[in-house]
C-alpha positions, 0 to 999 in steps of 0.5 A: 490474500491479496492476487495479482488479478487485474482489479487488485492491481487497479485498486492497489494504483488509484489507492495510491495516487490518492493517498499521494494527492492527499499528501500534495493537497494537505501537506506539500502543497501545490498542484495536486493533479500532475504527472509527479502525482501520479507517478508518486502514487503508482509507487505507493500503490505497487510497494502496497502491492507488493506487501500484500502478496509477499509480506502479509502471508509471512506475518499471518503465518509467523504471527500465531507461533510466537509466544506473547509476552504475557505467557498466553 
């Protein structure tokens, strides 16, 4: 489980500026480093964020309980 200590909050921001960089460089084109790209990563690295503290703990514990399809 992820925490809301400063490292994973760190981690979880320059994750995602970098996926938005990559996305600018690869398939928007344009300048990679700029404010915009910046601040389209730090909304990615926060949803992230936000789905590992609060979605992620659900799903593992739902998950194990629902039956599979195949009876097993």
């Amino acid at each position: 489980m992820t925490t809301l200590d400063s490292q994973s909050v760190i981690d979880a921001l320059l994750r995602g500026v970098m996926i938005a960089a990559v996305n600018k460089a690869v398939f928007k084109g344009g300048k990679v480093f700029s404010m915009k790209t910046i601040n389209e990563g730090a909304m990615l690295g926060a949803s992230g964020l936000a789905y590992d503290i609060a979605v992620r703990p659900a799903v593992k514990q739902v998950l194990p309980s629902l039956p599979l399809p195949n009876g097993k």
